[in-house]
N, C-alpha and C positions, 0 to 999 in steps of 0.2 A: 485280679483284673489283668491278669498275662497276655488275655487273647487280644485286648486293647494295642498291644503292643507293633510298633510297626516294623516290620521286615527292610533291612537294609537296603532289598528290591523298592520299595515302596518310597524310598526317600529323594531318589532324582530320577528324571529320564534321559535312559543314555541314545545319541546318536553313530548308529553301528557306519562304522566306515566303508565296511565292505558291499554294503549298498549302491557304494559309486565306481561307474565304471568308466574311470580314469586315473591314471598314475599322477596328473598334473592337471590344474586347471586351464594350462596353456591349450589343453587339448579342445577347448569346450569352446562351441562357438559363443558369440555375443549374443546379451540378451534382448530378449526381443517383449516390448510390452511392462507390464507393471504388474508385479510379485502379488500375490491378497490382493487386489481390489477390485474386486469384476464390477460390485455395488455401485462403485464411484466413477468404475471406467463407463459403465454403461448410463451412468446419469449427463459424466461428461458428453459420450455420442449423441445423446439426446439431443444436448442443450445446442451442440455445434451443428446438428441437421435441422434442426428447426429453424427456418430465416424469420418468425417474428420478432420485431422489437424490443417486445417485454420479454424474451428468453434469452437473456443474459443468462450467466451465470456465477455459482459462489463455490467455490473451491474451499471449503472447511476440512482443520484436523489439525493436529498437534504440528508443529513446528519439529522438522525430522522426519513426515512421515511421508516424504516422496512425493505431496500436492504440486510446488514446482517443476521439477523436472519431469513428474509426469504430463500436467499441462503443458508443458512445451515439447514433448519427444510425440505425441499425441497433436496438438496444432500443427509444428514442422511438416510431422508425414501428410496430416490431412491439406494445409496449405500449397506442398509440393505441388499436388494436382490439378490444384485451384485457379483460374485464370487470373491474370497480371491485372490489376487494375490498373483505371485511366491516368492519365500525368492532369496538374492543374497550376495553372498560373491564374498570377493578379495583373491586371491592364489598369490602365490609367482611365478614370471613366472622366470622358468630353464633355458629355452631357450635363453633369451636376457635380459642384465639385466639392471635393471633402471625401470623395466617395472610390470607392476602387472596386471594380467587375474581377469576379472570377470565373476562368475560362477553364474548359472541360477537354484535354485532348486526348487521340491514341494514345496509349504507351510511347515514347520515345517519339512523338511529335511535339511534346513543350520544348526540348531538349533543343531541337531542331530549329522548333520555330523562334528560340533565345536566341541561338546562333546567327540566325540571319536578320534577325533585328538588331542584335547589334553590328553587323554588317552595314546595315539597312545607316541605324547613326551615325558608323563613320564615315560612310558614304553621305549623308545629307552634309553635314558638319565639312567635308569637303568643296560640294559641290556648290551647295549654295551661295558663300561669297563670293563665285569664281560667276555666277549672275549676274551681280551686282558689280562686276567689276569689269566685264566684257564691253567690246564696241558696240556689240550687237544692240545694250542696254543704255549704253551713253546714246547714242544714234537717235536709237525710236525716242528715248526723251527730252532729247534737242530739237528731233521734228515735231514732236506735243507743244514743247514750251516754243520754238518759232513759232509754228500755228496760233498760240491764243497771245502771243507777243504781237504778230500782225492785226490779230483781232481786235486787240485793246488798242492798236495804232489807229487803226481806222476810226474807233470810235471817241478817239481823242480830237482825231485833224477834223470831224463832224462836228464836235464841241468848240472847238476853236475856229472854225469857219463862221459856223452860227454867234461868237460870240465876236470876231470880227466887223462881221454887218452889222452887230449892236454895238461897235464902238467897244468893245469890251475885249480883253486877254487874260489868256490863263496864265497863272506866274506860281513858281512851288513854292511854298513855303514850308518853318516846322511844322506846323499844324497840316500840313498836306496842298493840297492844290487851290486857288485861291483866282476871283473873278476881279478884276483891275480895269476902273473907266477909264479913257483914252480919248486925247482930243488930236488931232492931225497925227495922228498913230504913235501917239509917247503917252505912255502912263501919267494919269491927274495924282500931284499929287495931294496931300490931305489940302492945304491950304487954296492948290488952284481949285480944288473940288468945292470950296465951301465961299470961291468968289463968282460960281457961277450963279445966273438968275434962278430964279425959282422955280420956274418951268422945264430951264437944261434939268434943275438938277432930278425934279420929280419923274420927268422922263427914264432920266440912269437908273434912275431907282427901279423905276417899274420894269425897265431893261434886265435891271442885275439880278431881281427878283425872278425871272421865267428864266433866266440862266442858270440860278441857282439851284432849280429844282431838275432843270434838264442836268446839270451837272449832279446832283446825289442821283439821278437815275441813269447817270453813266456809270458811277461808282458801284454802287447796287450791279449794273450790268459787270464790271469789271470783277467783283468777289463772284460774282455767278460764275462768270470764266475761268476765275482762278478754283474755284471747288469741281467744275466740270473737268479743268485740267488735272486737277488730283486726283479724282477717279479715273480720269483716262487712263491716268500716268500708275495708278496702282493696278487698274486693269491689264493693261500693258506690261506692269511688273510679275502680276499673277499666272498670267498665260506664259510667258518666260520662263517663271519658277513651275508654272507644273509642265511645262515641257522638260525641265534640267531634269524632275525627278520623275516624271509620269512613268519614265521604263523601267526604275527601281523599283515599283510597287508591280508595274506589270507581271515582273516574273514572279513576284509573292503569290499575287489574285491566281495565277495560273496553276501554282502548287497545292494552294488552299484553298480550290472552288470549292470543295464538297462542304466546305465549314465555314456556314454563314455567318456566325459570332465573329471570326478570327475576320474576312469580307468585310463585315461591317466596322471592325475596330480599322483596319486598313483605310475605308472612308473615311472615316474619323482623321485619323493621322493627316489624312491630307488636307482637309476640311480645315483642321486646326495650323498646319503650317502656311497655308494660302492667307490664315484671318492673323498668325502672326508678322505680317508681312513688314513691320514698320520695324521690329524689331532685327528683322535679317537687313535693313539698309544698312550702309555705313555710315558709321555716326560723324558728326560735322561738328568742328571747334574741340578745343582741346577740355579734357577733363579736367575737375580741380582735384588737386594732390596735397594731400594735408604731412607735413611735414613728421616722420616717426612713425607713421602708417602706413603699412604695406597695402600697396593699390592695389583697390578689388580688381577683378577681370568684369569686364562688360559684356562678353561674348554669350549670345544666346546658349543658354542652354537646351538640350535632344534629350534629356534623360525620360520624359513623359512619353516618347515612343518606345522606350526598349521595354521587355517581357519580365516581372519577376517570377521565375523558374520557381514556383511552389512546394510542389512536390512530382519530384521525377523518380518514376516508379522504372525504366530504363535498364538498368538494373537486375530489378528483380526476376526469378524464374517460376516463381507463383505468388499466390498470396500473401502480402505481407504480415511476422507475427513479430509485433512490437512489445516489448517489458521495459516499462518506465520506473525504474528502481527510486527517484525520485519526484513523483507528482503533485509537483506544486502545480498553482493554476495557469502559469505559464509554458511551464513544461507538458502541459496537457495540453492547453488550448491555445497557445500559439502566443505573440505577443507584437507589438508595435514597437521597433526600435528606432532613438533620437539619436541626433547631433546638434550638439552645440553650436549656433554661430551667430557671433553680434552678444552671446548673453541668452539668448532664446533656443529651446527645444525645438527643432525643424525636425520633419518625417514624412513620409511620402510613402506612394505606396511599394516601391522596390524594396523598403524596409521591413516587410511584415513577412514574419519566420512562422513555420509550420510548430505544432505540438503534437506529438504525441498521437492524441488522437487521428489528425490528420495524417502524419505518416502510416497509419496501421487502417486507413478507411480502405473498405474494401477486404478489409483481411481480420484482423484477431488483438485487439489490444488486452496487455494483460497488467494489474496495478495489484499492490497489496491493502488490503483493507485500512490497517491501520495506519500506513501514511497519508493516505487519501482521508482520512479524518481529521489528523492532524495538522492539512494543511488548509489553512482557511481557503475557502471559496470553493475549493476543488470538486467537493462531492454534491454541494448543489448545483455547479455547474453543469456535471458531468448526468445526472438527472433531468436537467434542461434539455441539457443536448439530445437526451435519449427519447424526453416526451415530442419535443419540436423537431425531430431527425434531421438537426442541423447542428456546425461546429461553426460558434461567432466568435470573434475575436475582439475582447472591447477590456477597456482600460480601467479595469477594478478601480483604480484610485480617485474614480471620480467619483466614488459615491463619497468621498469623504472631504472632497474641498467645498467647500461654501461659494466659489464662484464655479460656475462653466466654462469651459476652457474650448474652443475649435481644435477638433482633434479627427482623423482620418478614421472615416467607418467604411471597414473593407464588407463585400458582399461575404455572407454566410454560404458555407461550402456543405453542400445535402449528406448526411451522413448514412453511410452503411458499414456498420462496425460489430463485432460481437466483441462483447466489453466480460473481462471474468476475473473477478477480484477474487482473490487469495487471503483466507486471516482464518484467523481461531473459531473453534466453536461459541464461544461468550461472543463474539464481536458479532456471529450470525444472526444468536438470536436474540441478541439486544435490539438491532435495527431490525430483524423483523416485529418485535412487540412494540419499538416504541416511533418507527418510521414508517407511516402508510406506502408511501412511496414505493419503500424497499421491495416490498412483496410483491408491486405491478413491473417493475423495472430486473428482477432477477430472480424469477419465478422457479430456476432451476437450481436445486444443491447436491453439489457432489462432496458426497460426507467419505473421508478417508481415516479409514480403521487404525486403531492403533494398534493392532493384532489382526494375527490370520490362524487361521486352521492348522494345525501338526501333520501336515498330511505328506503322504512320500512325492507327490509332486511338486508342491510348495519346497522342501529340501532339498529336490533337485533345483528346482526356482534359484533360490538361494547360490548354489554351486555356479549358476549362471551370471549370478550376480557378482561375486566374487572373483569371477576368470572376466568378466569388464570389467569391474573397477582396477583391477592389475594390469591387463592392457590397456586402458585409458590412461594410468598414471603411472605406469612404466615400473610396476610396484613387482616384486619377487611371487610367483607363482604360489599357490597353494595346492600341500600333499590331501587327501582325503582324510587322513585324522586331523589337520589343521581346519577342514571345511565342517567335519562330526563336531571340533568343542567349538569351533563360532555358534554354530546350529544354538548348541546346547547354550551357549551364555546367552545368545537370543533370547529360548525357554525362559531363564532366570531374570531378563531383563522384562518383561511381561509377567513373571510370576506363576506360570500357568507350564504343567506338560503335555497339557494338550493342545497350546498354541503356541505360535512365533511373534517376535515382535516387528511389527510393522516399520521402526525407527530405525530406517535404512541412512539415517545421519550418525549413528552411534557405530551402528555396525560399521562403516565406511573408514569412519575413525580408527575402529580396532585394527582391520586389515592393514591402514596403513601401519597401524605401529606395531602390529605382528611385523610384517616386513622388512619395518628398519631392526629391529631385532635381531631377525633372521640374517640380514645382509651386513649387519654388526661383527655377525660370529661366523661367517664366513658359510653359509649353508644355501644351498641353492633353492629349494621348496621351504615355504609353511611348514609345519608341521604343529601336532596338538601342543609340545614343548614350550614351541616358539608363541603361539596364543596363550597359552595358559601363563607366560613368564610377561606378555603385555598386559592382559589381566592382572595382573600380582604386582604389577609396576603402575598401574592406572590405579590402585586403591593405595598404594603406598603413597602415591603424589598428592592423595586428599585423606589419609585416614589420622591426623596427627593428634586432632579433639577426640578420637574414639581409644588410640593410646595412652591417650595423659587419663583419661578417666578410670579404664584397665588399670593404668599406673595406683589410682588413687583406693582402685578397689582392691588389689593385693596389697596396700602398705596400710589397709585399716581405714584408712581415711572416709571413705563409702563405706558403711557398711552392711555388710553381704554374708549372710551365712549358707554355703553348701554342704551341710551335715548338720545331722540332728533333728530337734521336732520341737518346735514351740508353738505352744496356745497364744492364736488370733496374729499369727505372724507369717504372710507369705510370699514368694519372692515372684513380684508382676514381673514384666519385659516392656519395655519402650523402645520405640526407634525414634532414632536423633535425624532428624532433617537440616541435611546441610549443604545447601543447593544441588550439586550435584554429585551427592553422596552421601546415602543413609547407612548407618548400621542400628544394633542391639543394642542393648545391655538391661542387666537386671534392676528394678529399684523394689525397697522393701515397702511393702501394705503392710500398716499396722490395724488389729481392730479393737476396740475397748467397748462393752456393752457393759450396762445401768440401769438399775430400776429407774423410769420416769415416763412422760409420755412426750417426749423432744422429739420423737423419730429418730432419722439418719441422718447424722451432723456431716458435714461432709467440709472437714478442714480447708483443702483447697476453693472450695466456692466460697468458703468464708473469708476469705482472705483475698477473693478476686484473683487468683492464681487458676480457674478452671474453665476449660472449653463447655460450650452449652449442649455439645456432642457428652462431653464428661457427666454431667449435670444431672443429664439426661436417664445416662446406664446408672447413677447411684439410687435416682427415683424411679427406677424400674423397681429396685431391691424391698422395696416398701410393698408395692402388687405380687411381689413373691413371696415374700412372710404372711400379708392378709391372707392368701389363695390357700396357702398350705396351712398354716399354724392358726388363724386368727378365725374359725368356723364357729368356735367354741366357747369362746376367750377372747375379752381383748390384748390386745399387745400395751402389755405395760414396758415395756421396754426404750433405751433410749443408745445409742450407736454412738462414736467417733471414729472416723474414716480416715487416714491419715496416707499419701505416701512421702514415708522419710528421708530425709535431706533432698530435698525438692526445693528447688529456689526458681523456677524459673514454671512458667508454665503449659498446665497438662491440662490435653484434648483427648477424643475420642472415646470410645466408650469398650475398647479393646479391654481395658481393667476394670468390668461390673461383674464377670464370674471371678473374677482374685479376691474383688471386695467379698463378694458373697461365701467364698470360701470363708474368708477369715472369719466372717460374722457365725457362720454355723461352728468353729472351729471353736471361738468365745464362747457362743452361748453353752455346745456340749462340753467343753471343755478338755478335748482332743486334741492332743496335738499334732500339728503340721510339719509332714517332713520337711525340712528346710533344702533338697538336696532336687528338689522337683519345681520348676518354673512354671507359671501358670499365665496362659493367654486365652482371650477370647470375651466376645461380649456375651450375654444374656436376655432373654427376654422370662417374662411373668411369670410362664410357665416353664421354667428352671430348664430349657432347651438352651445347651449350647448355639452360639452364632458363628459363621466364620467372619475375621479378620485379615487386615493388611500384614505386610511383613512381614509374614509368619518365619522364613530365610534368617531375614536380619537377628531376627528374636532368637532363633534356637543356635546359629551360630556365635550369638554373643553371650549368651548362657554358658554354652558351651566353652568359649573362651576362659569365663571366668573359672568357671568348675576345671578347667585342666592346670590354671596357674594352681591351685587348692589344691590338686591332685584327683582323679579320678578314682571311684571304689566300687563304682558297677552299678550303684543305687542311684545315680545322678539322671534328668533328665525334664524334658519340655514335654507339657500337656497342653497339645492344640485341639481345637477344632474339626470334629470328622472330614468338615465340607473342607477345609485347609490341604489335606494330604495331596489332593492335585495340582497344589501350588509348592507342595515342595523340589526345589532344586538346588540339595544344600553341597556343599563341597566338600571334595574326596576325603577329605580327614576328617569329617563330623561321620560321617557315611562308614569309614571303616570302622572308627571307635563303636555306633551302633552294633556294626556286626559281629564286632569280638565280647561287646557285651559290656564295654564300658561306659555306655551310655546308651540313653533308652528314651523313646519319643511315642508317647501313650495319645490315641486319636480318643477322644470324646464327644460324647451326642448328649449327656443331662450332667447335670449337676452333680445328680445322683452318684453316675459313674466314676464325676471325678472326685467327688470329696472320699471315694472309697482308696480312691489312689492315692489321695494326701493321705489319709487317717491311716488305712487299712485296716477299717472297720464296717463291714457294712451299712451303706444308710438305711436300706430298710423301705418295704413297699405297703404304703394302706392298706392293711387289713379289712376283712368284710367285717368283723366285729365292730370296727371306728376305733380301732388305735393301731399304732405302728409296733414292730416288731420289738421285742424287751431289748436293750442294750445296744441298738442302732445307733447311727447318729442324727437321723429324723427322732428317732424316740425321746433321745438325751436334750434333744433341741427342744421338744414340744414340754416336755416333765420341768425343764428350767425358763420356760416362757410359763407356765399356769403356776410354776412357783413363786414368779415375780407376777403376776396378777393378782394373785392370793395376796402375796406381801402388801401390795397397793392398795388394795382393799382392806385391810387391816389397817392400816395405815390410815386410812382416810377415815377408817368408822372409828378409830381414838381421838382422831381431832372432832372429828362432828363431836362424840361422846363429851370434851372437853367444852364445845364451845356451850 
């Protein structure tokens, strides 16, 4: 089976330097656009030309794979061009209270019109006492108050004329004004009152009585005057006050005709300072001052005319593109800010802060998936907002107190946003299966590859990528073999030569610590040296579990045979997953077959030590014995599966052609060269599969077999479909070529149990049997031996019973 054998060509692909034409990547302009992903760039264009609603969109792919930075070097340019959206403030609404209006203006008109409102209140806040405190205001309400002073005289000296002629005078008392009979013009007192006859006195009486009523309807007349005087007299104060301020508004009205909102709030203001009029008097009598307590101020407060400046877009030079790194529901949707005073939460509307959303309305907000899950409220919110094209701002916590609380509801700001979450492939399509929502609300996905094509443009791609990241981070240039082995560890990090790996986070990483390497030893370009020695320094910093186990397999401890040949004993390969670092190494398959009819005992599932992927490949082995051996015959046979010194557990189904090796190895009784490592799955019909790791695998074989010593015979049996996934490193690849090691591709079973045994298996004859001395032959003659045996067996105990 020599032809099997792979060509030292055939074991990695190399990237020729001389392809680039440059001495330096300093040469090379900056890159423009995103390496590999037309798929996802063109889905992203899609989703940002479409102005519907529901065409958000979903940025999925592995963490690393450029999703970020492409979405935003892609928003940036497309928002450059984009018009500025409008500025928005909150006003104070007149009309209803609890409640805050928000207002719509030019770009760098909120700005503007903050500025001169609060102008506007240090000017009211000026002007107003200086009102109330003029001659002009003392005057006109000394002419009010003489006026209805004279009024009330007249209709006194009326009352007291008329009560003269009845013998009667008006006299003050506590209780107010009071009607006194009188005889020769002196007051009766009680006693003269009560010696006059009885006719004086019923007279008085009936006198005092039409007096009395004329007097409460002088009284009556007297509060009418005095109420008409406090209309005058606040009328009078009104027309004052909106003279003091009439011409501060005027120059507003005049700047902001065209915008009847901002006109109408301007009525308001004045509307509402004319109806606070009692408040702007000067208060009369002294305040009470409680001893150890700082005295409040009394002085009206203006803060309900000034503007909260919302969102001032003034600033900006296009579109705005927001990334909320952490979207909680306040950080999204804005929030109501208190103060404490007295013991109580106060808030108003100058308190209420934009989120997130509302900074990027108009423009591009951008959130990653899985924060927006994890924070409560967020994500149904943010679906509210997208079905109702509005951003509300309201106090999550009231759904959880038992009483209702008065709390300030600002007006809902109309949204127009393109909303595009970022996260993992699982997170996409978990909410599209199990969220209706999802699918109406972000109907676009831009799926980004973890790989791209080998193609010579994509590797100049690359070289472009490499001369920015250098000049962006001020990092030591790259020579053109330092840009060929990046290339090439790409290849390796994808597994593939005939693609790149898309995981522009890994790569980024290497360059930098090519770099520092380079600029360590005093060299002024990259070169392949300088990468190849960060590489070799990046697996040294996590390889130390993959040494102690080396360690454990040259002093005996694992044991590992790379020489020789034993029956039903063959050396699998594993890879160790260790976060972010896998390698090799070999573990021994034992096989043990038995007369009986147990089937395929498979040690590790017995024991709950095996993956259902593992489980899987042993119960294939069962539909490969029936298909080949079992036409004829049944299978009296019974298996034990073992892989030894195994303590922890084993997945995958990479180890069902080792098993199957070993079992045809048992039953012909062949043995296996122990100096050849065996990977790959199987299916029924005795077809090699390809596998993961195949790198890790054959370099850690390799490892072993060189601490052992090398003797020409050693080597790894993959998988045909595997060889374009090899990218193994320069010293497994020379040993190949000189002959001390050997990496055999296979397509059957067949092939390879020829390579173990090195004896032919043997191909179905048209007569119905296989070739005399094959390993199919020696398999089928020791299965109908052990049938036979069973059946004997069985007809002595029937015979007995």
């Amino acid at each position: 089976m020599n032809h099997k054998k792979l060509a030292a060509e055939a074991l990695s692909w190399q990237c020729d330097p001389a392809q680039f034409e440059f001495a330096s990547t300093a040469e090379l302009p900056p890159l423009e656009g995103t390496i590999g992903q037309d798929r996802a760039v063109t889905a992203i264009e899609f989703g940002l030309g479409i102005r519907d609603g529901g065409f958000n969109l979903f940025v999925l792919g592995e963490p690393g794979s450029g999703r970020s930075s492409t979405i935003r070097k892609l928003l940036n340019r497309r928002a450059a061009d984009e018009p500025v959206p409008d500025d928005w403030c909150y006003l104070n609404d007149f009309k209803e209270t609890g409640r805050a209006v928000c207002l719509r203006l030019p770009t760098g008109r909120g700005k503007e019109l903050q500025k001169e409102m609060e102008a506007l209140v240090t000017r009211l806040a000026e002007e107003i006492p200086k009102v109330f405190e003029s001659k002009e205001y003392e005057q006109q309400k000394g002419q009010i108050a003489a006026a209805y002073q004279e009024k009330h005289r007249q209709l006194f000296e009326r009352l007291e004329a008329e009560a003269n002629r009845n013998r009667f005078v008006l006299q003050r008392s506590v209780s107010g004004l009071v009607l006194v009979p009188t005889k020769g013009g002196q007051p009766l007192s009680q006693q003269e009152y009560e010696e006059l006859s009885d006719e004086e006195r019923e007279g008085l009486d009936r006198s005092g009585s039409e007096l009395q009523e004329h007097l409460a309807e002088v009284m009556r007349q007297v509060r009418d005057q005095e109420k008409e005087m406090r209309a005058e007299t606040t009328k009078m104060e009104k027309e004052l006050l909106l003279y003091a301020i009439g011409h501060l508004f005027e120059d507003l009205e005049a700047r902001y005709g065209e915008h009847a909102q901002v006109l109408e709030h301007f009525a308001d203001c004045k509307k509402d300072l004319l109806d606070r009029i009692d408040e702007f008097r000067p208060s009369e009598g002294p305040t009470l001052a409680i001893p150890g307590l700082k005295q409040l101020s009394q002085e009206p407060s203006f803060d309900r005319y000034r503007v909260n400046l919302f969102i001032d877009n003034s600033e900006l030079t296009g579109a705005p593109v927001v990334y909320e790194a952490n979207p909680t529901y306040f950080n999204v949707f804005g929030r109501l800010e208190h103060v404490i005073q007295m013991g109580n939460a106060i808030t108003n509307f100058t308190m209420i802060k934009p989120g997130a959303l509302h900074r990027a309305n108009g423009g591009y907000l951008i959130l990653d998936c899985r924060e927006v899950l994890i924070n409560v409220f967020t994500y149904e919110a943010l679906k509210r907002s997208i079905r109702k094209r509005e951003i509300r701002i309201e106090d999550m916590a009231e759904q959880f107190r038992l009483i209702a609380t008065v709390s300030l509801k600002p007006q809902p700001v109309p949204l127009d946003c393109k909303i595009i979450l970022i996260g993992t492939p699982q997170l996409y399509y978990l909410l599209y299966q199990f969220d209706q929502d999802f699918r109406k609300y972000f109907k676009v996905k831009a799926d980004f590859d973890r790989m791209m094509k080998n193609t010579w443009e994509n590797v100049q791609q690359y070289a472009l990528f490499v001369a920015s990241k250098c000049r962006e981070e001020s990092l030591r240039h790259f020579a053109p073999s330092g840009v060929a082995r990046l290339v090439e560890y790409s290849a390796r990090l994808i597994e593939d030569q005939g693609r790149l790996s898309s995981r522009f986070l890994d790569i980024a990483d290497l360059i930098r610590e090519a770099s520092h390497y380079t600029e360590r030893h005093g060299h002024e370009l990259v070169g392949a040296e300088q990468v190849e020695l960060a590489i070799e320094a990046r697996i040294y910093r996590s390889n130390k579990v993959e040494e102690r186990i080396q360690e454990f397999i040259e002093d005996g401890t694992l044991l590992v045979d790379t020489q020789g040949a034993v029956v039903g004993q063959v050396n699998g390969l594993s890879v160790y997953m260790l976060g972010d670092y896998s390698f090799g190494k070999p573990s021994r398959v034992t096989v043990r077959t038995f007369l009986g009819k147990g089937g395929m005992i498979n040690i590790e599932r017995e024991v709950k030590l095996s993956g259902p992927s593992h489980d899987k490949g042993v119960l294939i082995l069962s539909g490969f014995f029936g298909e080949r051996f079992a036409q004829d015959k049944p299978l009296a046979v019974a298996a034990s599966i073992c892989f030894e010194q195994s303590y922890g557990g084993v997945d995958g189904d990479s180890a069902s052609s080792t098993e199957l090796y070993g079992l045809l190895s048992s039953l012909s009784g062949l043995p296996i060269r122990q100096g050849i490592a065996v990977t790959g799955s199987v299916n029924q019909r005795g077809q090699i599969q390809p596998i993961g790791g195949v790198n890790e695998k054959i370099e850690g074989f390799y490892a072993v077999c060189k601490a052992f010593g090398l003797n020409g015979e050693q080597g790894v049996m993959i998988p045909v479909q595997n060889v374009k996934n090899l990218m193994l490193k320069p010293e497994v690849i020379t040993a190949v070529r000189e002959g001390r090691f050997h990496i055999w591709a296979v397509t059957t079973i067949d092939e390879g149990i020829e390579i173990l045994t090195g004896v032919p298996a043997g191909e179905w004859q048209a007569g119905g049997s296989w070739p005399e001395g094959s390993v199919n032959a020696l398999v089928d003659q020791r299965l109908r031996q052990m049938a036979e045996a069973l059946h004997k067996f069985g007809a002595g105990k029937e015979g007995e019973k």
